[in-house]
C-alpha positions as CSV (number, residue, x, y, z in Angstrom):
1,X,144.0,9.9,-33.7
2,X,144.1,13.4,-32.6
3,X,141.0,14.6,-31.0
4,X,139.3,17.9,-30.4
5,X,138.4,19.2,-27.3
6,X,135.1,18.7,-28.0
7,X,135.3,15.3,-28.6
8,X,136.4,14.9,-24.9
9,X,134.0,17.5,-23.2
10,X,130.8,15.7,-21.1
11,X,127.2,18.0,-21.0
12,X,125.8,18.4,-18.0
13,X,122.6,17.3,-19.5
14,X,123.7,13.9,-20.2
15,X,124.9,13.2,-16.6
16,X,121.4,14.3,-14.9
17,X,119.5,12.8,-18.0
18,X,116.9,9.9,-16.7
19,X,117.3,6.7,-18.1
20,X,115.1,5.8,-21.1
21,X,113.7,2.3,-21.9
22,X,114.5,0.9,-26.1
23,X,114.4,-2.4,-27.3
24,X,116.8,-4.7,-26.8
25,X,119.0,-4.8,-29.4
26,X,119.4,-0.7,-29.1
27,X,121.7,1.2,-26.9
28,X,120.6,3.6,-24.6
29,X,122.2,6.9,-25.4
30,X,121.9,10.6,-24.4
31,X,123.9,11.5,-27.5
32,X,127.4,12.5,-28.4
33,X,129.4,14.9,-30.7
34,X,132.7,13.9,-31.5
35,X,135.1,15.5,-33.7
36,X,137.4,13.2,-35.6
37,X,140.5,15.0,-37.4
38,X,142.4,12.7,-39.9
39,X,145.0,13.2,-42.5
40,X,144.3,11.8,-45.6
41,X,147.4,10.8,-46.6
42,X,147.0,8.2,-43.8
43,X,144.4,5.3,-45.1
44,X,142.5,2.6,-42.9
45,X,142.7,4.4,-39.7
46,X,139.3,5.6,-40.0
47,X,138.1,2.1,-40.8
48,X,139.6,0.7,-38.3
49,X,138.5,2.9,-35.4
50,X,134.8,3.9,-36.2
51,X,133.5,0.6,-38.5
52,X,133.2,-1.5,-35.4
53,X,130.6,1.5,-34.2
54,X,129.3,1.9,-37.1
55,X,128.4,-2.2,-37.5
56,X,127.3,-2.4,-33.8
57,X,124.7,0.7,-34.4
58,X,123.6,-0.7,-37.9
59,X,121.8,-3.1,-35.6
60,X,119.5,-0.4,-34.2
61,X,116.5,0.2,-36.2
62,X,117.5,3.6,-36.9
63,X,119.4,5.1,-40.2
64,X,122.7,5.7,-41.0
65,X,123.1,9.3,-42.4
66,X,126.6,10.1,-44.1
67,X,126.7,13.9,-45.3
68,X,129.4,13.6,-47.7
69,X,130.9,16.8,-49.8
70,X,131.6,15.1,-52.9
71,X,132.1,11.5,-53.4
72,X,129.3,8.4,-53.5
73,X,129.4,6.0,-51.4
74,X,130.5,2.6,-53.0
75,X,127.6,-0.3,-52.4
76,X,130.3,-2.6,-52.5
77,X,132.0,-0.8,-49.6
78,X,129.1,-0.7,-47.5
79,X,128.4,-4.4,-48.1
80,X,131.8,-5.5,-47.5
81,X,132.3,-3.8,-44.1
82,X,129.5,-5.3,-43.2
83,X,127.3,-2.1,-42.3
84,X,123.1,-2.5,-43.3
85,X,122.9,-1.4,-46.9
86,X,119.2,-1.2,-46.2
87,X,119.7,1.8,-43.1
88,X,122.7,3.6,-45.0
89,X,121.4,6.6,-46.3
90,X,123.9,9.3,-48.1
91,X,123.6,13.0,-49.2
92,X,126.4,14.2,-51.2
93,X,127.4,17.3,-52.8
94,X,126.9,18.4,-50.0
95,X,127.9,21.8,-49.7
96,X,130.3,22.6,-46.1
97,X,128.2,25.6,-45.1
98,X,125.0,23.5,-45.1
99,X,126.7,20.7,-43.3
100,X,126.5,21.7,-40.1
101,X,122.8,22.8,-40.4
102,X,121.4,19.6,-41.9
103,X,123.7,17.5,-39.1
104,X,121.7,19.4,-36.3
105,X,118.3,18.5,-38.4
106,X,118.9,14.8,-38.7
107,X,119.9,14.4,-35.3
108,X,117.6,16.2,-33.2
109,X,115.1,14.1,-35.4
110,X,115.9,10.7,-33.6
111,X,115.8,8.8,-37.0
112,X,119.2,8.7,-37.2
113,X,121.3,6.2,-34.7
114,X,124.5,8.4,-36.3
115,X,125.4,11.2,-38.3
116,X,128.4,12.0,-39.8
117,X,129.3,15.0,-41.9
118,X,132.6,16.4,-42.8
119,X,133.0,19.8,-42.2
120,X,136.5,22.2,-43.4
121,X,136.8,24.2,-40.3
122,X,137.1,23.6,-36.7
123,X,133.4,23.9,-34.6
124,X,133.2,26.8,-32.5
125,X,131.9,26.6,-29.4
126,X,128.5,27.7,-30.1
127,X,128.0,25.3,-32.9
128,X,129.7,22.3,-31.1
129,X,126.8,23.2,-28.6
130,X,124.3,23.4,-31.0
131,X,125.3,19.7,-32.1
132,X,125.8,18.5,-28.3
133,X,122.1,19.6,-28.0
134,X,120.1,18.3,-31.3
135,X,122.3,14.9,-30.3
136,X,121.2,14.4,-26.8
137,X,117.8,15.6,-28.3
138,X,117.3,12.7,-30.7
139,X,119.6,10.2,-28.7
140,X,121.9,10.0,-31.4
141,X,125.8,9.6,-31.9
142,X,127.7,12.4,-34.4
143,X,130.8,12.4,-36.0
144,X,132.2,15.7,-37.5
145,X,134.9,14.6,-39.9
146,X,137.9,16.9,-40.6
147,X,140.4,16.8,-42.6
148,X,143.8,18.2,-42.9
149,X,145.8,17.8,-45.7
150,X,149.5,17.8,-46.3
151,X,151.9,18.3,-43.5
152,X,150.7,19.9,-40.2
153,X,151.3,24.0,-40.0
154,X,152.8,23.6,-36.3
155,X,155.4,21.4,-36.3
156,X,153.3,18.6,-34.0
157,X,153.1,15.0,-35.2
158,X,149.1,14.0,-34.8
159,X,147.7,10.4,-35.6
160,X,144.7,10.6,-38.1
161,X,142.3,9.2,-39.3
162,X,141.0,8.5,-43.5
163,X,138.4,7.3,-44.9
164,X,139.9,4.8,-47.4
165,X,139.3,6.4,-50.8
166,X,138.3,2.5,-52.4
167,X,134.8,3.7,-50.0
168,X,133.7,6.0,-53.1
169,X,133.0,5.3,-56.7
C-alpha cells in the first residue's frame, strides 16, 4: 500500500490533546486523516487492510459515512463483511468537488466514528489540514480514497489498495 505523506504526518494538537472519557466499548481518539492510494486493477487489498477497522469501529455507537462518486453500496456486502448494516450510511453520486467539503462536515460533527470519501486528486496541504482539524474536532477517523488507474506515470512499482467491485450493485 503506498501512502501519502499525509497519512504519516502527527498534529501537534493530538499530542497535547487531554484525554477524554467514552463508554467502554468506544475508542478514545483525537482523530486521524489518512490518505489511502490503490490501483484498481489490484482487488481485495482494500478489504483486507481497512475491514478489520471498519468492523472494530462499527462497534461504536457512531455511523459509518461512505461518500461514494458513483456506485451503491451492496447490502449483501455490508452484511457479509460483517460491518453494522444499521450504522452504515452512504451518499453517492457524489460529485469529487463536493467531497472534500461534506468529509469536513460529517467529521467535525462527531456523528461519524469514520468517514471515507474518494477524492481524484491528491490533498494539498491546506485541505489535508482542514480534514486533520474537523477530525480531531469530532474525534473521528477519515479515509480519503484515491485511485490511480492503469500503469503508474513514473516508473515506480506502489502496492494498492481496491475496493472489490462485487461491494456495489
Amino acid at each position: 500500500m503506498y501512502t501519502s505523506g499525509y497519512a504519516n504526518r502527527r498534529s501537534s494538537f493530538s499530542s497535547t490533546a487531554s484525554p477524554r472519557v467514552y463508554a467502554a466499548n468506544e475508542q478514545t481518539s483525537t482523530g486521524l486523516i489518512s490518505e489511502v492510494v490503490y490501483r484498481e486493477d489490484q482487488p481485495m487489498m482494500t478489504q483486507l487492510l481497512l475491514l478489520p477497522l471498519l468492523q472494530q469501529l462499527g462497534q461504536q455507537s457512531r455511523w459509518q459515512l461512505w461518500l461514494t462518486p458513483q456506485q451503491k453500496l451492496s447490502r449483501e456486502w455490508v452484511q457479509a463483511a460483517g460491518l453494522p448494516l444499521t450504522k452504515v450510511m452512504q451518499i453517492s453520486q457524489m460529485s469529487p468537488c463536493n467531497t472534500l467539503e461534506s468529509m469536513i462536515r460529517a467529521l467535525r460533527t462527531g456523528n461519524y466514528s469514520v468517514v471515507i470519501g474518494w477524492l481524484t486528486d491528491e490533498l494539498t496541504e491546506e485541505e489535508y489540514s482542514r480534514l486533520v482539524m474537523a477530525a480531531e474536532e469530532g474525534h473521528a477517523m477519515g479515509f480519503v480514497m484515491r485511485p490511480i488507474r492503469g500503469s503508474n506515470q513514473s516508473g515506480r512499482h506502489f502496492n494498492g489498495l481496491k475496493i472489490h467491485s462485487n461491494l456495489y450493485h
